[in-house]
N, C-alpha and C positions, 0 to 999 in steps of 0.2 A: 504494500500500500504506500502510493508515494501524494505528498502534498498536493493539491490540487490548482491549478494554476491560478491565479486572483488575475480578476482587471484591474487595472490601476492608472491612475492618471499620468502623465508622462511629468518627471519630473525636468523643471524650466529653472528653479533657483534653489538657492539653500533654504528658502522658506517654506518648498515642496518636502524637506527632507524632513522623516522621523526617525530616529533609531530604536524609537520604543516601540512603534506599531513594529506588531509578527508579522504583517503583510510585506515591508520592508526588506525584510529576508528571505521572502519566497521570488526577488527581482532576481533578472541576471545577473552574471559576475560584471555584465557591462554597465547595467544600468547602476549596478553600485559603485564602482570604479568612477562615474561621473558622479553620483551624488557627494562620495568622498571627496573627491576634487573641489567641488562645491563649497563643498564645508574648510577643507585650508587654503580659500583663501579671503575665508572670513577674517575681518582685522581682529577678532575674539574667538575662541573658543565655544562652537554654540551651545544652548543649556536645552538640557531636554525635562519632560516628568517623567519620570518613572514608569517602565512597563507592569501592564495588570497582568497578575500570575495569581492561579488558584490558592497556592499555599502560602501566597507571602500572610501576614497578619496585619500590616500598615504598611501603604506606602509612603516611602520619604518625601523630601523638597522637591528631588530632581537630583540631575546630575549636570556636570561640564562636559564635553565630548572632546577628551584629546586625539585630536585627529595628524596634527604636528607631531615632523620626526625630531624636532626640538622639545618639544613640550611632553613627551613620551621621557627623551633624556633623562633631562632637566626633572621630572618627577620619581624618575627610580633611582636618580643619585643621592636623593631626599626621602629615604623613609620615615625620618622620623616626623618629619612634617605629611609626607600621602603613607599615609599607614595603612598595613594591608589587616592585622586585625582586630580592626572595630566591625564586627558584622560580614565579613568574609572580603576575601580579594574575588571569588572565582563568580558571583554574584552582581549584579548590580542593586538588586536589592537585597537586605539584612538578611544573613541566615537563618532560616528558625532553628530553635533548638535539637527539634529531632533530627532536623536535615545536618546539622555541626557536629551530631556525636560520630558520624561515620564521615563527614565528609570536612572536617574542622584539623588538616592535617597543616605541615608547617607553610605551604603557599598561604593560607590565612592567617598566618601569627606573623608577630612584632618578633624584635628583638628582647628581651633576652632568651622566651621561650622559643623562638626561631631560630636564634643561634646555636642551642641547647639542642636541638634536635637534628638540624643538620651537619652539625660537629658528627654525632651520633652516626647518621647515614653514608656521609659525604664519603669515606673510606673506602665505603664499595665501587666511588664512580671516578678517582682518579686514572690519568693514564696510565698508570702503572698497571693497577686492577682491569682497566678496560682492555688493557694489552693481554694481559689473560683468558678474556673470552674472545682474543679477535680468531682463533682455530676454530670456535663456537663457529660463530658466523659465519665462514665461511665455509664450514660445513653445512651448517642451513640453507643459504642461498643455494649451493650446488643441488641439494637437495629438492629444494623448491622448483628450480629450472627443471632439474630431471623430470619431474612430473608434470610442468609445463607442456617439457617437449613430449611428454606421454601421449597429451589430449590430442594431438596430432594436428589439431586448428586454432584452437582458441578455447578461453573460457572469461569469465568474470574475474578481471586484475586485481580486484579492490580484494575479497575474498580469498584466490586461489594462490593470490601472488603477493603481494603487499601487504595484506596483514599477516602473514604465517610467519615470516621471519622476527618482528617482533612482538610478537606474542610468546613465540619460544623462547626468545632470550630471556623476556622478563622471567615468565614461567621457570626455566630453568634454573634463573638466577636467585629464583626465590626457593626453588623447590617442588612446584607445583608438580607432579605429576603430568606426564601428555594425557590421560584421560580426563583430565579436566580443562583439558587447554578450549573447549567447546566455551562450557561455562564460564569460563572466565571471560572468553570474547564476549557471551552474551551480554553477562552481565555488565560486562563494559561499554558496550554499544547503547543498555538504555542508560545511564547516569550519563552519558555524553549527548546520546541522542533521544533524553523524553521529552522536547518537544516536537521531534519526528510522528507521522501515527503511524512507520513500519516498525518501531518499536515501541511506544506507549498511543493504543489506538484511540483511548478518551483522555482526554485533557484534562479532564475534571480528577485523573487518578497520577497525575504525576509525582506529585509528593509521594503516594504511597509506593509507587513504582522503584523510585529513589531508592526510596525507604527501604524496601527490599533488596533491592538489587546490590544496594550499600551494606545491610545488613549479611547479607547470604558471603560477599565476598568478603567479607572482617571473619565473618564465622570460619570460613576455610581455609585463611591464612594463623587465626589463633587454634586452630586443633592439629594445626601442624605445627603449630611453631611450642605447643604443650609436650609433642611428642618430639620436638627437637631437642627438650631442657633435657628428658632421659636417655634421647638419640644422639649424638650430635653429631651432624655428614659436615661438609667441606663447603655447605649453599649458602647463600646470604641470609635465611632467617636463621639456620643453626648461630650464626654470627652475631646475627642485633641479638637475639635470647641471651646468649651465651656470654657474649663480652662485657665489659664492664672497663670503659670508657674514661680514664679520668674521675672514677668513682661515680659511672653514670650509665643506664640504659634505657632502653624504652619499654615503655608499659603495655600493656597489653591492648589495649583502646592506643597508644601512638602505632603499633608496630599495625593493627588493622587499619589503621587510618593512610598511613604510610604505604601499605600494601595498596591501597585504592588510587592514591595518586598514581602510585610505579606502575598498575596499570593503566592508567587511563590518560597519565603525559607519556609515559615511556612506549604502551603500545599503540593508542589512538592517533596519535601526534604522528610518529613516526609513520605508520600505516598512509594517512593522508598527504605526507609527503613527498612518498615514494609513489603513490597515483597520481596527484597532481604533477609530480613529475614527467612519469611516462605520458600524460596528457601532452605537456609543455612540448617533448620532443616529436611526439607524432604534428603537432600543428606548427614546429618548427625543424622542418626536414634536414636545411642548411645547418643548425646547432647540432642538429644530431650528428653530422655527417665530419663536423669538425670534433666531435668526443670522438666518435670512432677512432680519426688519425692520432688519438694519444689517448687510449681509452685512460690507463692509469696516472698520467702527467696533467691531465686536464680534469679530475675529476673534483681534487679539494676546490675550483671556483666553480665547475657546475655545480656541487652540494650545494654550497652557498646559494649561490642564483637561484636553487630550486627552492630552499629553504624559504628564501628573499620572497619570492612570488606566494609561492603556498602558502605563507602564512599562517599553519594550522590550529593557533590560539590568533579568531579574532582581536578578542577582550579581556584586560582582567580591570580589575575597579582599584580604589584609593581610596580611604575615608581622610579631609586637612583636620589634621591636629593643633593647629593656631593659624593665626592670620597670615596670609602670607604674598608674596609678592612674588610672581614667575614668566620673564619674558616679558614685562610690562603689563599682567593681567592680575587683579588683585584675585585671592579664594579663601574665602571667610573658615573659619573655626568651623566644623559637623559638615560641612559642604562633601559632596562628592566629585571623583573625579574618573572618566572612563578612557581607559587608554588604549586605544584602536593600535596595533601592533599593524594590521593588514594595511590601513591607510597610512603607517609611517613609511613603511615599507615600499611606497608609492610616492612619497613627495618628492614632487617635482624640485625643491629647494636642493635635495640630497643628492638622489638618482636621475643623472642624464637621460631621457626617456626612459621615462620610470616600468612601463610597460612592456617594452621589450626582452626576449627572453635570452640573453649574453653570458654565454658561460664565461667569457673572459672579461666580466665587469670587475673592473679595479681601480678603484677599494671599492667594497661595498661592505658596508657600516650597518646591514639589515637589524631589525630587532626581532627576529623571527625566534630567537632563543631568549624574549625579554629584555627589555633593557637592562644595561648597567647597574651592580650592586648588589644585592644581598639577596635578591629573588630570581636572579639570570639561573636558564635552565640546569637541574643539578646533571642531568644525564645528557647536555648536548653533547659531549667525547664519544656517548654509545651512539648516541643520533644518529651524528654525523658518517660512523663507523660503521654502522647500518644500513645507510643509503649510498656509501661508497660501495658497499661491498656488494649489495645489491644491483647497482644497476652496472657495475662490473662484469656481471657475470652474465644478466640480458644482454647486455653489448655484443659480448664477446660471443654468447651462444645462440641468441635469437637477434640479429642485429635488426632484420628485417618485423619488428614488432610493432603494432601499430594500434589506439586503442580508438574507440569508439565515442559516441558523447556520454560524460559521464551524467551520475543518476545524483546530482547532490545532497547532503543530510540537509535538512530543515534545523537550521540551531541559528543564533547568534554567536555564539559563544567559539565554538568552532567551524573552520573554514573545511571541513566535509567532503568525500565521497564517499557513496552510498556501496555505489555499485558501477562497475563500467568493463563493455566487456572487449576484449582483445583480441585479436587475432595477426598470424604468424605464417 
């Protein structure tokens, strides 16, 4: 079941543009691409109200829409002033409580409790540690191709090909067993995509959808990580259970909490931008044809570039903490603030025709892994190491690969495919 197309009026200025209406995010990538536009180059940052959601309990003032690849900066080098948590970063509107107990992990904390927790994790995601699972990988990839080239034609990219490889890394990385790697996607898919209705088909039940799907995956990363305290293998939850930090570990409620992100930045994110990738190079034949002449010499600025455009987190939010002055725009104390990753990612101020798809764009300064400071992605090393190795190995073995139009997720929040299918 895919969204249903809305009519909508053609937007002519920034004053057509809403980022709260849902109808807004069922436009094309073009027609948003223009309203974006629209919007920086307003001499202000425009202010929206708040989108209506079944389970919020009040809506706030509003919000500011940072649409600027300056004003995105400039606010993640300043946590202590756009603070991520009063009422969640991943939200535009305040979390409820039930939705915080499983989904209240360190992307919505401050500092000290921020700190404190990704001290904690961060061990597993240096290059040292990531250089450890790069045999993983590319053992997966190969893997994944082989049965590629099984189907003899083609199948669905997004599914058979782009989410399998990390899915297994996380999975593995955690422990999970491959018979769960099902569930785990599933339930990854609705916390990402309930307001899609091919995974939450009434609206009215998204919270509890949530609510579940957040629930069921805390539950299976704490009954494994119970039987790690008496087990303990060589995976990353025997690790957080087990270790003791500085005189410190996580609790049983962070390490479920923890586990939900690891799925849902580490596999969703990455998934999406290895599709919208392969989209990029099917609609641009020329870029493909220069990755070929150096498939491994030219891949760390295709990453990039793919990163740069896919965008895979729209939005995260900011609550100001005092009064403050940024770029010339004042933002009062409780105000909020929304920071459009996809549209910095596009300013025309930064990137030379921002649109265009250049694998040998230099520098590119993208904020596709967050901006600058204490909340930049913890796992871009794996990311990035997953998309190299990834379309490494379609290059090399299906060069002639080409996908179709994809089937977009219905989300704000994330820049989405659903489904799209390929053929070879």
């Amino acid at each position: 079941m895919t969204t249903p197309p809305v009519e909508q009026a053609r937007i002519r200025s920034a004053a057509d543009v809403n980022l709260s209406d849902w109808n807004f995010w069922a436009r094309s990538q073009e027609e948003r691409e223009h309203a974006f536009r629209l919007l920086r180059e307003l001499d202000r940052p425009a202010f929206f109200e708040e989108p209506e959601v079944t389970f919020a309990q009040t809506r706030g003032i509003g919000y500011h829409a940072l649409v600027r690849h300056a004003d995105i900066l400039e606010a993640s080098r300043n946590p202590e002033v756009f603070c991520s948590g009063d009422g969640g970063a991943t939200s535009i509107l305040d979390m409820p409580a039930e939705l915080a107990e499983y989904f209240g992990s360190m992307i919505n904390m401050d500092d000290p409790r921020h700190a404190r927790l990704r001290r904690i994790v961060s061990r597993a995601f240096t290059p040292r540690m990531i250089k450890q699972f790069e045999a993983d990988v590319d053992a997966a990839a190969v893997r994944i191709v082989d049965e590629l080239l099984a189907t003899g034609s083609g199948c669905d990219f997004v599914t058979e090909v782009a989410a399998k490889l990390p899915l297994k890394i996380i999975c593995d990385m955690m422990g999970i067993p491959e018979r769960d790697y099902g569930f785990v996607f599933d339930r990854s898919n609705i916390i990402l995509g309930a307001s899609d209705p091919e995974y939450v088909s009434d609206r009215e039940d998204i919270a509890h959808a949530l609510v579940t799907a957040g629930m069921e995956l805390q539950q299976l990363v704490q009954d494994l990580a119970a039987h790690r305290l008496e087990n303990p293998t060589d995976d990353l939850t025997s690790s957080l259970v087990n270790a003791n930090i500085d005189g410190e570990r996580l609790t049983a409620q962070e390490l479920g909490s923890f586990f939900i992100l690891l799925v849902v930045a580490g596999n969703e994110t990455t998934r999406n931008a290895i599709s919208y990738g392969m989209r990029l190079l099917t609609l641009n034949p020329g870029q493909k044809r220069l990755w070929l002449e150096d498939v491994e010499g030219r891949a760390a600025g295709a990453v990039e570039e793919i990163v740069r455009l896919a965008a895979p987190v729209n939005l995260m939010r900011r609550k100001v903490t005092r009064d403050h002055v940024m770029n010339g725009n004042l933002y009062r104390r409780g105000e909020k603030v929304v920071l459009y990753y996809w549209s910095a990612n596009r300013d025309e101020r930064v990137f030379d025709d921002p649109l265009r798809f250049d694998i040998l764009r230099a520098p590119n300064p993208h904020v596709g892994f967050g901006g600058p400071g204490p909340h930049f992605c913890l796992g871009a090393h794996l990311a990035r190491r997953e998309i190299t190795v990834m379309f490494g190995e379609l290059l090399r073995r299906v060069p002639r690969i080409e996908t179709g139009e994809p089937e977009r997720l219905f989300s704000s929040f994330i820049n989405g495919t659903k489904h799209m299918r390929c053929e070879f």
